[in-house]
C-alpha positions in Angstrom: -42.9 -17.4 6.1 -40.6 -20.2 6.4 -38.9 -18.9 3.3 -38.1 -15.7 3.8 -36.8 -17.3 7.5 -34.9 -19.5 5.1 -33.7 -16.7 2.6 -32.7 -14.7 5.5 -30.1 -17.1 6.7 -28.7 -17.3 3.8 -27.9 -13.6 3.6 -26.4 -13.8 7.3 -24.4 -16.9 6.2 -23.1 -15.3 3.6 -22.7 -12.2 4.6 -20.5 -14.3 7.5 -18.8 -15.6 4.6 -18.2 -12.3 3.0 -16.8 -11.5 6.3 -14.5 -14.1 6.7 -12.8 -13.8 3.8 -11.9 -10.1 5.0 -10.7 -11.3 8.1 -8.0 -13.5 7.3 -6.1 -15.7 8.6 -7.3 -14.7 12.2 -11.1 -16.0 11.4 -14.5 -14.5 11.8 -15.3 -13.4 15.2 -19.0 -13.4 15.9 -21.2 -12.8 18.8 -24.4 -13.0 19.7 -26.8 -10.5 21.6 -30.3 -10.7 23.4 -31.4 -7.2 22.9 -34.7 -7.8 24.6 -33.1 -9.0 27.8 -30.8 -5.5 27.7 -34.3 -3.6 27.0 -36.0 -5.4 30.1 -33.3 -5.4 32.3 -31.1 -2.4 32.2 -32.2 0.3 34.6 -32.6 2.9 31.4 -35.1 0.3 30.1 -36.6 0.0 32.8 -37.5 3.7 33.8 -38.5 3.8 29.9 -41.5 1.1 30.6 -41.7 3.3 33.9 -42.6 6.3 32.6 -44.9 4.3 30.0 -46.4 2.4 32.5 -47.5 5.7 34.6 -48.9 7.5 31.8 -50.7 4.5 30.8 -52.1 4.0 34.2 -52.7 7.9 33.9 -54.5 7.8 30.6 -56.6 4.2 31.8 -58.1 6.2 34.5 -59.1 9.3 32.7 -61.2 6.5 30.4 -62.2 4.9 33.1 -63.9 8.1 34.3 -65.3 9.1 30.8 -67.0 5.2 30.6 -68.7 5.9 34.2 -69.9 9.4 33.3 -71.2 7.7 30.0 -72.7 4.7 32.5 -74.6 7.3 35.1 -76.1 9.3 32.0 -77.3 6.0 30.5 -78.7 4.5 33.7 -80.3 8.0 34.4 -82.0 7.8 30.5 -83.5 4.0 31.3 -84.8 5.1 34.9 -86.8 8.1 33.7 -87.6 7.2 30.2 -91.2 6.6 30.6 -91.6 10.2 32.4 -89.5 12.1 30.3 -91.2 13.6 26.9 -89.6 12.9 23.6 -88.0 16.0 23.2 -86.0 16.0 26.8 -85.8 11.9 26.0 -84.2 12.7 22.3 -81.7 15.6 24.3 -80.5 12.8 26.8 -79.7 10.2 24.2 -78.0 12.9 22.0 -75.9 13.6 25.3 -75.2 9.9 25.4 -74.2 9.3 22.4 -71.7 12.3 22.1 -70.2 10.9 25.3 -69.7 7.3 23.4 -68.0 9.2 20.7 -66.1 11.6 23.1 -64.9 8.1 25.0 -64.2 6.4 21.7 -62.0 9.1 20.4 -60.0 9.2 23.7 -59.5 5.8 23.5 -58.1 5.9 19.9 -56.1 8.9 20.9 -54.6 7.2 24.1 -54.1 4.2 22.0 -52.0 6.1 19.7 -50.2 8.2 22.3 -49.2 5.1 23.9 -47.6 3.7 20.6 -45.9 6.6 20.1 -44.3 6.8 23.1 -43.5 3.5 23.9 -41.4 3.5 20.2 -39.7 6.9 21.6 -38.7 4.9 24.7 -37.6 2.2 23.4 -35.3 3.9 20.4 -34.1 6.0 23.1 -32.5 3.0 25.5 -31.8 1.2 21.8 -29.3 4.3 20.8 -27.7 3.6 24.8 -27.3 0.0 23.8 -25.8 0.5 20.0 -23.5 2.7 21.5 -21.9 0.5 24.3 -22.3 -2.6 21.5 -20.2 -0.5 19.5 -17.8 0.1 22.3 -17.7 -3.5 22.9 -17.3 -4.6 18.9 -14.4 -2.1 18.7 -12.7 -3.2 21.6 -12.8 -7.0 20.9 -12.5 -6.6 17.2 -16.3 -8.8 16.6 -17.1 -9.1 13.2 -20.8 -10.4 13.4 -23.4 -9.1 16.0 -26.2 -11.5 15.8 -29.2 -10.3 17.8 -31.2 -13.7 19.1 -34.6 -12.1 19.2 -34.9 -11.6 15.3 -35.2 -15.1 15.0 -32.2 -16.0 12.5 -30.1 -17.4 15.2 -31.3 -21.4 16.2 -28.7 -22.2 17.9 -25.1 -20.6 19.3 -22.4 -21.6 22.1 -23.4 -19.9 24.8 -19.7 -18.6 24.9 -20.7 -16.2 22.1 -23.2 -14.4 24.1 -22.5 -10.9 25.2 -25.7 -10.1 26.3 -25.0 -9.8 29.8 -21.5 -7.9 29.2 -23.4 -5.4 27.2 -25.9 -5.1 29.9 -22.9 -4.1 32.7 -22.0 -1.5 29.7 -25.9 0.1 29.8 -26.4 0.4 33.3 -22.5 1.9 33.8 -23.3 4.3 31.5 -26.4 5.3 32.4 -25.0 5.7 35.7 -22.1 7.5 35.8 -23.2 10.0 32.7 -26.8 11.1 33.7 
C-alpha cells in the first residue's frame, strides 16, 4: 500500500515537472482542492444527501415494517404451536420463511438502490464542481489541481487552497442557473 502511495507521488511529481518545463519562465502554478468539503458543503451537495437521506429513511421504514410483519407471524407460530397440527404448523413456517426471504431480498435491493443513487448524486454535484474548477483553472491560468482527499498531498501552504473559492463558484451557480 505504501508503495503504490509512494509510486503515485512520483507520477504527480513528475508530472509537475513535466509541467514546469511547459510553463516557462513564469513557473508552475498549482493549487490544491478539498473536493469532499465542496461535496458536503455546497447547497447542490447538500440537497443531493437530501434526497438520499429521504429515500433512505423511506426505504428503512418499509423494512422496518416487513421485519415486524415477519416478527407478529413468528410470535403467532411459537404461541400456538402446540395446538396447531403439523399440516397448518408446516403452512405457517412456510409463510415465515417466505417472509425472511421477501425481507432479505428487499434489503439487498434497497442496499443496492441506495448505492446507485448515492453515485448518481454525487457525479451529478461532481460535473457542477469540474465545471466551475475549470472556470477557475482557466481564469487563473493553474497548472496543477491537486485534490487533498486522494491522499497524495501531505502537506501544502494553505495559500494554495481554492477549496473555499470553488465552493462560492458551486453555490453561485447553482443559484442563479436552476
Amino acid at each position: 500500500m505504501k508503495s503504490g502511495k509512494a509510486w503515485g507521488m512520483a507520477a504527480i511529481l513528475a508530472a509537475a515537472m513535466m509541467l514546469a518545463g511547459a510553463a516557462g519562465a513564469e513557473g508552475l502554478k498549482v493549487a490544491v482542492i478539498d473536493v469532499n468539503k465542496i461535496l458536503n458543503e455546497s447547497a447542490v451537495g447538500k440537497v443531493a444527501k437530501k434526497t438520499i437521506e429521504d429515500r433512505y429513511e423511506m426505504l428503512k421504514k418499509k423494512i422496518e415494517g416487513k421485519q415486524e410483519e415477519a416478527k407478529k407471524l413468528k410470535d403467532e407460530i411459537d404461541k400456538q404451536k402446540i395446538l396447531l397440527g403439523k399440516e397448518k404448523l408446516k403452512e405457517k413456517e412456510d409463510a415465515l420463511n417466505a417472509k425472511v426471504a421477501e425481507l432479505r431480498q428487499l434489503t439487498q435491493e434497497s442496499e443496492k438502490e441506495m448505492q446507485t443513487r448515492q453515485g448518481e448524486q454525487t457525479q451529478e454535484v461532481l460535473k457542477v464542481v469540474d465545471a466551475q474548477l475549470d472556470k477557475l483553472v482557466a481564469a487563473e491560468k493553474i497548472d496543477l489541481v491537486l485534490d487533498r482527499t486522494q491522499g497524495g498531498v501531505v502537506h501544502f501552504n494553505p495559500a494554495l487552497d481554492i477549496t473555499d473559492r470553488v465552493l462560492e463558484m458551486v453555490n453561485k451557480e447553482k443559484a442563479g442557473g436552476k
